[in-house]
N, C-alpha and C positions, 0 to 999 in steps of 0.2 A: 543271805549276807548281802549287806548295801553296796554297789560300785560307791567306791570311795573316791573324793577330788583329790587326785595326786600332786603333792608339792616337789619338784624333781628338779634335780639340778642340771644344766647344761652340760651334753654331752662332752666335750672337750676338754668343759673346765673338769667334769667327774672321773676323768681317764686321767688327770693328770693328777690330782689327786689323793687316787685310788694307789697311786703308783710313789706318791711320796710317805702316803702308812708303810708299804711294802719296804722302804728303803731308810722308815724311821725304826730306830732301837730304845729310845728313851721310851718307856711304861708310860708314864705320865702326856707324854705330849700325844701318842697313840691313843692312849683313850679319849683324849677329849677331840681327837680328829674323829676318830669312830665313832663321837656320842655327836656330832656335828652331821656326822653321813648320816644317822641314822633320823636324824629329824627330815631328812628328805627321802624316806623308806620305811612305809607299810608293812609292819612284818605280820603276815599271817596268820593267827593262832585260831585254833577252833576248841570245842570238846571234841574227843576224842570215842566216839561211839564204838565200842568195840563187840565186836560178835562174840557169842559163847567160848565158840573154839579157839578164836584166835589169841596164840601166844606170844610171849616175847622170850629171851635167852639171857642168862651171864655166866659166863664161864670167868674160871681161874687155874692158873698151871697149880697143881700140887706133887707129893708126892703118891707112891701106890698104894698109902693108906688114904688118903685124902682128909678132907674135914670133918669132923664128927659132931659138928652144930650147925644148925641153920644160918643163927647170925654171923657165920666168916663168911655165906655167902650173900648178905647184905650189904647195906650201906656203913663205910669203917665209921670206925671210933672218930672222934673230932680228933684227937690227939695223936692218931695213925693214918690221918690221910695226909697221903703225900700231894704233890703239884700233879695233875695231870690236864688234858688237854680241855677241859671246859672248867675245873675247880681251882682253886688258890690251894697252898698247903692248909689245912686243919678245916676246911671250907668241905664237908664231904658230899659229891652226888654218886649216884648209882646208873652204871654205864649199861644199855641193854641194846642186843642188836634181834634182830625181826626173822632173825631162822637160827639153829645149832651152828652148824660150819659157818655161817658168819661173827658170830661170836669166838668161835677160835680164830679165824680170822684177825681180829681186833686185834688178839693177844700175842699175836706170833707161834703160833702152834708150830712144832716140828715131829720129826719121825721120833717115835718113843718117848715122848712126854707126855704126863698122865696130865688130864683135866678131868675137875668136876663143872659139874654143867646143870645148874636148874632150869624148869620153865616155868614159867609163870603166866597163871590165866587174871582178866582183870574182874574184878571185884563188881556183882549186880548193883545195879542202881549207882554205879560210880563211875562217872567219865572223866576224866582230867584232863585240863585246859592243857595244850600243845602250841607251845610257837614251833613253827617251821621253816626252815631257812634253806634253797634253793630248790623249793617249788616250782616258780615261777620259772626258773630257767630249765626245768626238767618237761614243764607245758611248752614251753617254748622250742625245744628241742626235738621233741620227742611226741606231744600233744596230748598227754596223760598226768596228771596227779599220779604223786605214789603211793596218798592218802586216800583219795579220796573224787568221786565223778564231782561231787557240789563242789569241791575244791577247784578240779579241773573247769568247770562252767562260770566259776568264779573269775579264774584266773583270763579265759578267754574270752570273755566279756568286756575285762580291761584291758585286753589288749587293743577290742575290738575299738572301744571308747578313747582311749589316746590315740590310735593310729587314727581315729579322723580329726583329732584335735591337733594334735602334734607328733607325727612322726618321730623327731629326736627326743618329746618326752617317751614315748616307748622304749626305745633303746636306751634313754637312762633309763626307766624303770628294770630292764634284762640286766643292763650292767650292773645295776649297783647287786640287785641277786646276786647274780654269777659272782661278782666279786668277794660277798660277804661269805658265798658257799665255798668261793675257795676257798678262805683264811682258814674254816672250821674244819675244812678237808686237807688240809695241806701235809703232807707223810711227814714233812720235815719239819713239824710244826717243833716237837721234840729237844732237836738240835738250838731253835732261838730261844728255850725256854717256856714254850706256849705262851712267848708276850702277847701276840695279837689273837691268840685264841679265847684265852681267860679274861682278857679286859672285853672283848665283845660278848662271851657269857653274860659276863657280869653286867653291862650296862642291857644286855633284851631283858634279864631280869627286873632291872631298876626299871626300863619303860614299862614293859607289863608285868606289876609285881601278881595278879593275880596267876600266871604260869604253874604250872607244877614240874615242866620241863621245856625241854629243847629238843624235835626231830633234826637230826643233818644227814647227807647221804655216809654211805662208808668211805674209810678211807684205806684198809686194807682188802675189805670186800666189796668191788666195784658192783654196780647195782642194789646193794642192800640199804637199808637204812638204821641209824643208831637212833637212840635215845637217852640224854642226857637227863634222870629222874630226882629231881629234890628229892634230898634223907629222907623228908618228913611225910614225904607221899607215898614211899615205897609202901607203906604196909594198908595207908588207907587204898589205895587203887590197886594195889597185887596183891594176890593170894600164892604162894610155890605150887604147882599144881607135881611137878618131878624132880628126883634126883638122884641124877649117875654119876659114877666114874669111869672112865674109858682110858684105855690107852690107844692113842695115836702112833697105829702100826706102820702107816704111809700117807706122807702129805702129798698129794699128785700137782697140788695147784689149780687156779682155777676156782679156789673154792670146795674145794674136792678133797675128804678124807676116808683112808681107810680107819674103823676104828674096831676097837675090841672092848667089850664091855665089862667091867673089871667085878661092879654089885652096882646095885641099886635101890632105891630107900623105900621100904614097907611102909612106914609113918614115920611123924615127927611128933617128938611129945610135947605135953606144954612148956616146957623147959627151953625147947629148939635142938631135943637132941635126937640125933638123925638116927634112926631102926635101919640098918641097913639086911639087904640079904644076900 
């Protein structure tokens, strides 16, 4: 990956802002300030190389019979997806987080609520294009990728390259990360309606339409990481590799579940209907 010539806006003027999206409510004037920031921020993306084993998760609250088809645990209908915090209404993606108890995490798991829970392994010879959005401050913090060492050697290359060019272009380069990772991270994103969550979706999509998703960190499972998956990629880049049911006997927090394992799926037919045992 080429260090890139960073076009970066002045620290002062970037803080301040940063802080007037934060304290705007009109949709409209929000994205065209976010589609303004991001012309001066390099977002990330790479393929996504993944190793045999490596999984990903989606869980959903049900009842104690659970689903009895594969595709409720997909990507919804156009006409049943609701607003959530990277999709518009009828706009569907498919939400996945990087271990099981992070995925209940996501969803608000409590004591005695049943979830079914797939995993999903990625498809040979198929990597898919990832933007990632608070890398950069996660190297900066911390001095590790969560993706990735070529990522991490990426990232601290440029830091290496503006801190002798421009100190304050470094530090807008961290801010504007940090800033954009909050918006995606924000608990309370919910409460505003996900305005500034969904129109920053939407415009990483429009600068790189080649994407097939969006990495951000968690936001109810600190340290984990989510992924926001286009409909239309779920089935070329994932195969279901499992599927349980469990009840959630004890939430301890933390991240931390007691759970009971209710059946679990022998096969799926071609249909998508779940053999459970």
């Amino acid at each position: 990956m080429t260090i890139k010539t960073h076009k970066l806006l002045d620290i002062n003027y970037l803080k301040q802002f940063c802080s007037d999206i934060l304290a705007d409510t009109n949709h409209n004037s929000i994205k065209e300030k976010q589609r303004f920031l991001l012309k001066f921020y390099s977002i990330i993306n790479f393929k996504l190389v993944a190793s045999p084993d490596k999984l990903v998760f989606r869980a959903r609250k049900c009842d104690d019979i659970g689903f009895d088809n594969i595709v409720e645990m997909g990507p919804p209908p156009v006409h049943l997806t609701k607003s959530n915090r990277l999709n518009e209404a009828n706009k569907p993606v498919l939400y996945l987080s990087n271990n099981m108890w992070s995925s209940f995490d996501e969803i608000g798991m409590k004591d005695n609520d049943y979830v079914q829970v797939i995993s999903c392994k990625y498809n040979k010879m198929k990597d898919p294009s990832i933007a990632i959005i608070g890398d950069i401050k996660e190297v900066f913090r911390w001095g590790n990728s969560r993706y990735s060492k070529f990522i991490t050697d990426y990232i601290k290359r440029t830091f290496y390259d503006l801190g002798k060019q421009n100190l304050d272009g470094l530090k807008s380069y961290i801010y504007t990360d940090s800033f954009l990772s909050s918006l995606l991270t924000d608990s309370s994103a919910k409460d505003k309606n996900y305005i500034h969550t969904q129109s920053l979706s939407e415009l990483i999509f429009e600068k790189l339409p080649h994407v097939d998703g969006v990495a951000y960190q968690g936001i109810e499972s600190s340290g984990a990481w989510n992924l926001a998956l286009k409909s239309k990629s779920f089935k070329e880049f994932l195969s279901v590799n499992s599927v349980h049911l469990f009840h959630i006997n004890q939430c301890y927090g933390y991240g931390i579940y007691g759970q009971q394992l209710i059946k679990k799926a022998t096969r799926i037919t071609d249909s998508g209907k779940i053999v459970w045992k």
